[in-house]
C-alpha positions in Angstrom: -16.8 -21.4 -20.0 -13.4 -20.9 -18.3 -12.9 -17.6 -19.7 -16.7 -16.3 -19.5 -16.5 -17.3 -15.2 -13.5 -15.1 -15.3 -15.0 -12.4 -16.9 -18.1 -12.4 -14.8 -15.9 -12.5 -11.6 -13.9 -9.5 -12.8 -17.1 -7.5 -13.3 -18.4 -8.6 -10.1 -15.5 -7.4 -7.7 -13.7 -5.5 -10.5 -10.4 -7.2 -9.0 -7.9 -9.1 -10.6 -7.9 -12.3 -9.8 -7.1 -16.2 -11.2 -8.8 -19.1 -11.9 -6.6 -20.7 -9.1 -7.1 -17.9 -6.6 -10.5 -16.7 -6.2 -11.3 -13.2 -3.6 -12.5 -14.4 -0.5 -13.0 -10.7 0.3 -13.7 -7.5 -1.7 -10.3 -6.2 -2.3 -9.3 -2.6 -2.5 -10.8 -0.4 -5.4 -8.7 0.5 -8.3 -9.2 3.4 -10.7 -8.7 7.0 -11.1 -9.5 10.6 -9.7 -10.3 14.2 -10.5 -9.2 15.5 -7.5 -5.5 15.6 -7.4 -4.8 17.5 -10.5 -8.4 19.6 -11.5 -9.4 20.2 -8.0 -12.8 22.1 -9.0 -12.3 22.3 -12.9 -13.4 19.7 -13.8 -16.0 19.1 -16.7 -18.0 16.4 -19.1 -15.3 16.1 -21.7 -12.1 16.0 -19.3 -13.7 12.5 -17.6 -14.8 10.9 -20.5 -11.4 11.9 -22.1 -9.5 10.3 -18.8 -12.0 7.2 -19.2 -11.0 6.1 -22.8 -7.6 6.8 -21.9 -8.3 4.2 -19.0 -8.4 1.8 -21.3 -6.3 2.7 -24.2 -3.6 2.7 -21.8 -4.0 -0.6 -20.5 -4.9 0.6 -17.2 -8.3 -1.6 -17.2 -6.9 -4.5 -18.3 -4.6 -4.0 -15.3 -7.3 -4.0 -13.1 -8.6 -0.5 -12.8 -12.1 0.2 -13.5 -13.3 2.8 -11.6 -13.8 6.8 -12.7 -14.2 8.8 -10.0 -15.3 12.6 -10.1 -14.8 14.8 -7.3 -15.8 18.0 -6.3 -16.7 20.4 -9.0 -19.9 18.9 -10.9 -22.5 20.8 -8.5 -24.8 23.4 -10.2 -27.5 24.3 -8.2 -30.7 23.0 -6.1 -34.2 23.9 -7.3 -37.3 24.8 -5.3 -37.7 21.3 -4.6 -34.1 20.5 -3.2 -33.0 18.5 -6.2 -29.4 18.7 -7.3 -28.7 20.2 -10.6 -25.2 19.8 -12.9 -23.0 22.4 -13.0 -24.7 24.0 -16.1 -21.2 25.2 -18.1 -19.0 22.0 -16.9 -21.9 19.2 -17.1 -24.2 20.6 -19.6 -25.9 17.4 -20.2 -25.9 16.4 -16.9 -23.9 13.2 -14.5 -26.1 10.6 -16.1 -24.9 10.6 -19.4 -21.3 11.0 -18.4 -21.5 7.8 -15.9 -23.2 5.8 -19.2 -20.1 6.5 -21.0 -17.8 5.2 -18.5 -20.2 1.9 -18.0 -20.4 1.5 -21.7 -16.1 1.0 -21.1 -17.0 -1.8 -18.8 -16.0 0.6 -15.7 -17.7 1.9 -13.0 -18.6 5.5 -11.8 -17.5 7.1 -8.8 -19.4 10.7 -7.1 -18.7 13.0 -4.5 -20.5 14.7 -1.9 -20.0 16.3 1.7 -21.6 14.9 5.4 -22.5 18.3 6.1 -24.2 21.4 4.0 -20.8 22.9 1.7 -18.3 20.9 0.2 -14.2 21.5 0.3 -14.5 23.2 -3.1 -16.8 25.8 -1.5 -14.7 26.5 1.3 -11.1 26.0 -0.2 -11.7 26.7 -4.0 -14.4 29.5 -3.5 -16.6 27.4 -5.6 -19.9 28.9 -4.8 -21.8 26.1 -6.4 -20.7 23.6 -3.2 -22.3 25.8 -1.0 -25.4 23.8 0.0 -24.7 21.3 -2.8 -23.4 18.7 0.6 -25.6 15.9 1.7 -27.1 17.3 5.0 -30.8 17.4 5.1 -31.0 15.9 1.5 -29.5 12.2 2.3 -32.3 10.1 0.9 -33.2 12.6 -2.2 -29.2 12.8 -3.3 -29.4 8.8 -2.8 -32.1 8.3 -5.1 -30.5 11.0 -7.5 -26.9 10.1 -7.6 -27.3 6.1 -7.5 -30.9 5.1 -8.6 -31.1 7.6 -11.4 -27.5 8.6 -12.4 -26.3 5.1 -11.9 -22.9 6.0 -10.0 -21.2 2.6 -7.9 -18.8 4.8 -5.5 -19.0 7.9 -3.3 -16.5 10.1 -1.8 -18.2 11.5 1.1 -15.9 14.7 2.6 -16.2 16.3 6.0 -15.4 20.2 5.7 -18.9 21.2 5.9 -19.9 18.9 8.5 -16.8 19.6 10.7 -14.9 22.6 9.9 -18.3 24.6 9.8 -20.8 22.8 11.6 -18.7 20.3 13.7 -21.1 17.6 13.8 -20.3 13.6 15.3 -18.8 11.8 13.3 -19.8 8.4 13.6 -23.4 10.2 13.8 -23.4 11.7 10.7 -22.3 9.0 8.5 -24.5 6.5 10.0 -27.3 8.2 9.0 -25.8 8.4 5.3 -25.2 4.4 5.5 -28.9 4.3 6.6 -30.2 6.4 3.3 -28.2 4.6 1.1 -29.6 0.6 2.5 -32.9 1.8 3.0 -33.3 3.3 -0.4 -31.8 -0.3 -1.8 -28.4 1.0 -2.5 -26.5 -1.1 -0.9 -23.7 -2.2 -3.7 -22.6 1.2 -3.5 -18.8 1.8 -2.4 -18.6 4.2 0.2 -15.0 6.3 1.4 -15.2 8.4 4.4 -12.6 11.3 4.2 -12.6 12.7 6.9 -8.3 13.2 7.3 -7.7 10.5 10.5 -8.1 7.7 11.2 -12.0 8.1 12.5 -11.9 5.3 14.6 -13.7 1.5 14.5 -16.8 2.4 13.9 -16.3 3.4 10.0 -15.9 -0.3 9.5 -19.5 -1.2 9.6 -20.4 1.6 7.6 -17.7 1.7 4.7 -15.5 0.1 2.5 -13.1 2.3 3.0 -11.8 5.4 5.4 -9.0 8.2 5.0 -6.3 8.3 7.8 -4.4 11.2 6.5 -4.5 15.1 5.4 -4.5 15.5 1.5 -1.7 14.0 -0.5 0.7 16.1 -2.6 3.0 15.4 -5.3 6.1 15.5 -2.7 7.9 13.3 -1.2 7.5 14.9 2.7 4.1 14.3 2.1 4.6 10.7 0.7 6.2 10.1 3.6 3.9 11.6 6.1 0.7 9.1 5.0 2.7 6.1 5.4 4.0 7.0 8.6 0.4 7.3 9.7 -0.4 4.1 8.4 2.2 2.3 10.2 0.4 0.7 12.6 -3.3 0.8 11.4 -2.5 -2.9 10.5 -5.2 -4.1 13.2 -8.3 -1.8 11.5 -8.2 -3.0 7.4 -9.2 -6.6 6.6 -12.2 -8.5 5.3 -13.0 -5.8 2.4 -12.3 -2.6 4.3 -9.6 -0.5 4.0 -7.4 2.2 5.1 -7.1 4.9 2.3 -3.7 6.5 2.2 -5.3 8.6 -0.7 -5.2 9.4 -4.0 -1.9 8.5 -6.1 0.7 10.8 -7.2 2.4 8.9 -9.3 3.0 10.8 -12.5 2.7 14.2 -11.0 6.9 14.4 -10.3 8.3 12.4 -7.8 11.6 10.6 -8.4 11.5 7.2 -9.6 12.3 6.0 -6.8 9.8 8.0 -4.8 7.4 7.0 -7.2 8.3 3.2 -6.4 8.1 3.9 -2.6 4.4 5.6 -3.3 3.1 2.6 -5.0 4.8 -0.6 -3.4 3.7 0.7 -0.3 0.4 1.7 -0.9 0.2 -1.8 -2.5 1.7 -4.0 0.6 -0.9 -1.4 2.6 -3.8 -2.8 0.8 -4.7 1.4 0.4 -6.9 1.7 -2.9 -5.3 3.0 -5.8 -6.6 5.9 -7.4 -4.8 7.1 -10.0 -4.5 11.0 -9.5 -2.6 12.4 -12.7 -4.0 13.5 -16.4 -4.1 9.9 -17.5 -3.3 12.0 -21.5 -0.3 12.8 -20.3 0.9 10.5 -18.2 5.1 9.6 -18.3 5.6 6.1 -19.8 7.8 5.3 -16.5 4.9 5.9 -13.8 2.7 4.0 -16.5 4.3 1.2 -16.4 5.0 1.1 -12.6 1.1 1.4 -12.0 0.7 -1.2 -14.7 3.2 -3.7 -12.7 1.2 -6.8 -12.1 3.2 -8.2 -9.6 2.9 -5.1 -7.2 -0.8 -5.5 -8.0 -0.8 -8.3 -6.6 -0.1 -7.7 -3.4 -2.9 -4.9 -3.3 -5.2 -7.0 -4.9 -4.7 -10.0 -2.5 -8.1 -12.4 -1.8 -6.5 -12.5 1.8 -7.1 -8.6 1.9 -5.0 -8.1 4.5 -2.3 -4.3 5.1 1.4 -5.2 6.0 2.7 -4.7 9.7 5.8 -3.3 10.9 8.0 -6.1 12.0 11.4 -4.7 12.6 12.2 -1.0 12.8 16.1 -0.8 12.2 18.1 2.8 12.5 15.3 4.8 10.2 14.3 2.1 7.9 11.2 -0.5 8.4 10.6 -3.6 7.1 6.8 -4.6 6.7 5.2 -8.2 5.9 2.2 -9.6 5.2 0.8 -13.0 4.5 -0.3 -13.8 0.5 -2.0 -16.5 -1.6 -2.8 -18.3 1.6 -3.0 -17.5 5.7 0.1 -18.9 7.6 1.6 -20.0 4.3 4.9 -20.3 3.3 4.6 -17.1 0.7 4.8 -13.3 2.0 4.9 -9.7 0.8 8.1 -8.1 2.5 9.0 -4.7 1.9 12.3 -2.7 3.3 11.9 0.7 3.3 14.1 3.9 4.2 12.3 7.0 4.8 15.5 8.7 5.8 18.0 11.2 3.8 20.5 8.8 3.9 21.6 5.2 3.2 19.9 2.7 5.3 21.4 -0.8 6.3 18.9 -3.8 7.0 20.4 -7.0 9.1 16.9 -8.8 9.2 16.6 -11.9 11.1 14.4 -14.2 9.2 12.6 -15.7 12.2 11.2 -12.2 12.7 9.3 -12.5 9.4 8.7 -16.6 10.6 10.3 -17.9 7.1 12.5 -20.8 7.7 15.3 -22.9 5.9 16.3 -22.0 2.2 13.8 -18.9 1.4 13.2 -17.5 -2.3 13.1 -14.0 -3.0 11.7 -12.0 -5.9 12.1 -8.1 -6.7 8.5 -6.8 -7.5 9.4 -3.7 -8.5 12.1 -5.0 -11.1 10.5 -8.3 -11.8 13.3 -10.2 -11.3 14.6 -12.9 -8.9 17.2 -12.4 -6.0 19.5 -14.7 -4.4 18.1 -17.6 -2.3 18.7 -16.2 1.7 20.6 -19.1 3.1 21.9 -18.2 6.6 19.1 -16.9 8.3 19.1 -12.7 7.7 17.8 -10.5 5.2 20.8 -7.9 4.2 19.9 -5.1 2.2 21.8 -1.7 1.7 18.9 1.2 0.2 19.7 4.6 -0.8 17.4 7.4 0.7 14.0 7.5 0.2 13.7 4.1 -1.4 12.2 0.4 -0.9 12.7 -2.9 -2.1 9.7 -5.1 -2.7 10.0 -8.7 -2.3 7.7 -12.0 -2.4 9.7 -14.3 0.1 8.7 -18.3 -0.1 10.2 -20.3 2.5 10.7 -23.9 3.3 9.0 -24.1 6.3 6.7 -21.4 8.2 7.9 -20.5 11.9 5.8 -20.3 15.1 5.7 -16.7 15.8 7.0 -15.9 19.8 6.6 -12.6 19.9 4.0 -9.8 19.5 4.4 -6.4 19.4 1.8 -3.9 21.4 1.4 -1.8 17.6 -0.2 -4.9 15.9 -2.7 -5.0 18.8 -6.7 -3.5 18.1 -7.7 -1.3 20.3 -11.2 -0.4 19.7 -11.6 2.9 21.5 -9.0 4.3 19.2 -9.3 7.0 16.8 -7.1 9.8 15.4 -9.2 12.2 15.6 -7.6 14.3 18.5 -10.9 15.4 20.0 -10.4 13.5 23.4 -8.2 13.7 26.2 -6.2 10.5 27.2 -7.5 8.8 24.2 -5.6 5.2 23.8 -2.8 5.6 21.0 -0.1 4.1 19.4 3.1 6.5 21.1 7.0 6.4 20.5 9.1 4.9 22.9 12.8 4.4 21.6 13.4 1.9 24.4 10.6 -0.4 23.3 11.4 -3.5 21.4 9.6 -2.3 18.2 10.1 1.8 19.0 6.2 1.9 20.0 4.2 1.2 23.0 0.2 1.9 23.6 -0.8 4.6 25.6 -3.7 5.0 27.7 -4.8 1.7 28.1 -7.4 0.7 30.7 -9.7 3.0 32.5 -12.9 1.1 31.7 -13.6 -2.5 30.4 -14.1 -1.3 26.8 -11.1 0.2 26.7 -8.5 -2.9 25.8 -5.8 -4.3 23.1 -6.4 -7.3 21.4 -4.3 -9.4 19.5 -7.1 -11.6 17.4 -4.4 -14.2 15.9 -1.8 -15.5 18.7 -0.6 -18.5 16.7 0.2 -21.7 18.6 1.0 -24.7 16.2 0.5 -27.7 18.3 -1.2 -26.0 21.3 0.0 -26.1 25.1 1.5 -24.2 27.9 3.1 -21.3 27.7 5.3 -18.6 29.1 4.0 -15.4 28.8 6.7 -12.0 29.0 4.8 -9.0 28.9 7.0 -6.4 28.7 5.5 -2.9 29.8 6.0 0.9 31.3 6.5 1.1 35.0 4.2 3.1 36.0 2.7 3.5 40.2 -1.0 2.3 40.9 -1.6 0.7 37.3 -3.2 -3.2 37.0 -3.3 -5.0 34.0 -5.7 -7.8 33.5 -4.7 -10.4 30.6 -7.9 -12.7 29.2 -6.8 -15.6 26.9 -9.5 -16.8 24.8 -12.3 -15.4 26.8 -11.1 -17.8 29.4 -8.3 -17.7 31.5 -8.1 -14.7 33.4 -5.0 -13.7 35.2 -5.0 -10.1 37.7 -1.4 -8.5 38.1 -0.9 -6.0 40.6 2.6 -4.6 38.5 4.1 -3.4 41.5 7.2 -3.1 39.4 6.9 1.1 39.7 10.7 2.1 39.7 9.9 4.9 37.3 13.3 5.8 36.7 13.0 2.2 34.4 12.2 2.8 31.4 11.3 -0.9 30.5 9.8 -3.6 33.0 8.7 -7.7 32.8 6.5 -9.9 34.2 6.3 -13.6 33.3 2.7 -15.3 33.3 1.9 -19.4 32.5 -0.7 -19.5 30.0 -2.8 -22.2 28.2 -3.3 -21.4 24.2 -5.0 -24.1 22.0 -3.8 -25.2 18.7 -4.3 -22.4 16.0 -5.6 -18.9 16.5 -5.3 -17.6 19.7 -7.4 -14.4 21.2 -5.0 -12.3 24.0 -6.8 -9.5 25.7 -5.4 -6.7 27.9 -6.5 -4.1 29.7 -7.7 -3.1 33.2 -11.4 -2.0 33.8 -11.4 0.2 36.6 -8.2 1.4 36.5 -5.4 2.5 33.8 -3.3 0.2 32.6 0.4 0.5 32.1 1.8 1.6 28.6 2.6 -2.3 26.8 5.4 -2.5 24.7 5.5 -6.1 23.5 4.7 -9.6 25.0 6.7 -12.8 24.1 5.8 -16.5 24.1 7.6 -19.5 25.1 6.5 -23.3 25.0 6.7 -25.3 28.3 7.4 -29.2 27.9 4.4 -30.7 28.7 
């Protein structure tokens, strides 16, 4: 009975979990792609090839289950509007290609465009994509690709809908989420790609959103997607995700660029979609995609993308909480980005583990010495990262916050407005970021959701910001307490400023707002807690 639960819970949330550790959210979706290496040429025999090798490789039992086919299938639409198969590459058409891949105990995975033409039409010259996108046809291609073909996932693109026709955004897939509930399609997992972040809005529509350009097999652009997930921290949770894109693993990295691509897209929570000819692939990047205990981390029922909490010369070290909020377990991963060798001198309050901690290397499954004194000390060549699972004595109070952790929810990356809030570089600032444009209406605040107080009490609040002249900054604490400043502070040629502030948090999870409604705010680097005797 054990054994069949398990089952049943695997083809439920096609996640890995244990019988100890059940998802408490959907977790991010694992499987493979046809983009990354047949763009376009793609056909019936190359996916059901990739499929059974799916799971001759192993790769189900690892946890992925999903076949995804991208651009490329579209044929033609008849008098009627109904989408037709590519009539060389799918013959036979998408449903009997997505029955093979459910009779492997996966699921399928489709693609289509928010607007008219889809990327292969405009960047392949793929003729067939030209009208083959979902604009004017939402409810017809629902009933088609889910009702009748049976696919579970969608890739929806945005090169019809924006390059060409530049339509809204959070317009235009709303009215996609809308065909797909109202036509009873609910289960399906949807991905906006639109190449930024596309702001908070995508969350009530989708499982999960991109945040970057297209990946390549190269390390710059490696490096590029998880510099732009950063500090999106604030905006994945509760089973939806940023996507850092398709993996490259197998496709020619380094090793140890392949071990940076996956540990961090792991500790990220970014689904994993394999993007190589799973035929072919080299028994190294199998194996590192096959690592359970990197899966792990990904697959987390907490479902929750590490944070930067120390930034150190060019390297960063990221944590998250596992296995159980405000626990004594966390995923911690040092990483160098940089050309050269990168020293980390951690403190271990930072990452709120105290006494004797434990550490394990995920990447070569093996155990590390205990840290004893207090400080993580690493030495990593260039473009590497070590992956650990730290468990500590004792977990820490946290007493201080960082403005990059904070939501914002008029942000988006989209670059269309002026003065749009934003996370911005400031080398001066405690974590090397501040947030920008902050203020201006009452919409328009941070908020740190999860301001930990053990016991409860009074507090002494640093908030540690930009002088700037004629900015305010109002500070809410749990919808209550409202304190004005008038930062008067507006020596310019400062780079940094303080003010200290008594606040009252209960025990628990605390909710800080700031902002300034009818005025900007100034740029917020950090703010800092200390307890008062009571």
């Amino acid at each position: 009975m054990r054994k069949l639960l398990l089952a049943l819970a695997w083809a439920g949330m096609c996640s890995v979990a244990t019988a100890q550790t059940a998802s408490v959210f959907e977790t991010p979706v694992m499987g493979w792609s046809s983009w990354n290496t047949y763009r376009v040429h793609i056909n019936d025999t190359l996916i059901k090839s990739q499929a059974d090798a799916m799971v001759r490789k192993g790769l189900k039992e690892a946890g992925y289950c999903y076949v995804n086919i991208d651009d490329g299938f579209f044929g033609w639409r008849d008098e009627r509007g109904v989408m037709h198969t590519h009539p060389h590459r799918f013959p036979k058409g998408l449903e009997e290609v997505a029955a093979h891949i459910h009779s492997l105990g996966l699921k399928a995975g489709i693609y289509s465009d928010a607007g008219s033409n889809t990327c292969g039409s405009i960047w392949d010259n793929d003729v067939n994509g030209v009208g083959a996108g979902l604009y004017g046809h939402e409810y017809q291609d629902v009933t088609l690709y889910f009702k009748d073909w049976g696919f579970d996932f969608i890739k929806i693109d945005y090169c019809g809908a924006g390059q060409e026709l530049n339509l809204e955004e959070e317009k235009r897939y709303t009215e996609i989420r809308r065909a797909i509930d109202e036509m009873g399609c609910g289960h399906v997992s949807l991905n906006i790609c639109r190449w930024a972040f596309p702001g908070t809005w995508a969350k009530k529509l989708a499982r999960s959103w991109r945040i970057s350009a297209d990946i390549r097999p190269e390390w710059e652009s490696v490096k590029y997607i998880i510099g732009k997930n950063l500090y999106l921290s604030a905006y994945a949770g509760e089973g939806h995700y940023n996507d850092m894109d398709m993996l490259e693993i197998g496709r020619g990295l380094k090793p140890e660029e392949e071990e940076v691509h996956f540990g961090l897209w792991c500790i990220m929570s970014s689904p994993l979609l394999i993007g190589c000819d799973l035929t072919t692939i080299p028994e190294a990047s199998l194996k590192l995609l096959k690592n359970k205990e990197l899966i792990a981390l990904n697959q987390d029922p907490l479902g929750l993308q590490a944070y930067v909490a120390w930034h150190e010369n060019e390297g960063y070290v990221l944590v998250k909480d596992i296995e159980r909020k405000r626990g004594n377990v966390r995923a911690v991963a040092l990483y160098n980005p940089s050309d050269t060798v990168c020293s980390f001198t951690v403190p271990m309050d930072i990452l709120e583990l105290g006494g004797k901690v434990k550490v394990r290397d995920l990447v070569k499954q093996q155990n590390l010495p205990d840290v004893k004194d207090g400080t993580l000390k690493h030495e990593l060549p260039p473009h590497s990262v070590l992956m650990l699972r730290m468990e500590s004595e004792k977990r820490l109070e946290p007493t201080a916050y960082e403005a990059e952790w904070a939501y914002l929810p008029c942000f988006d990356d989209l670059g269309k407005t002026p003065k749009n809030i934003l996370y911005a570089p400031l080398q001066e600032a405690s974590g090397g970021m501040i947030v920008s444009y902050l203020g201006g209406r009452k919409e328009n605040f941070a908020e740190w959701k999860e301001v930990y107080s053990e016991l409860g009490g009074t507090y002494e609040m640093t908030i540690c910001y930009v002088p700037k002249a004629d900015r305010k900054l109002e500070v809410c604490v749990n919808n209550e307490k409202r304190v004005l400043l008038d930062l008067l502070s507006a020596d310019e040629s400062r780079k940094l400023a303080s003010v200290t502030v008594p606040v009252r948090l209960k025990a628990g999870y605390n909710k800080v707002r700031m902002g300034s409604p009818f005025c900007w705010a100034p740029d917020i680097d950090c703010f800092t807690l200390k307890k008062l005797p009571e």
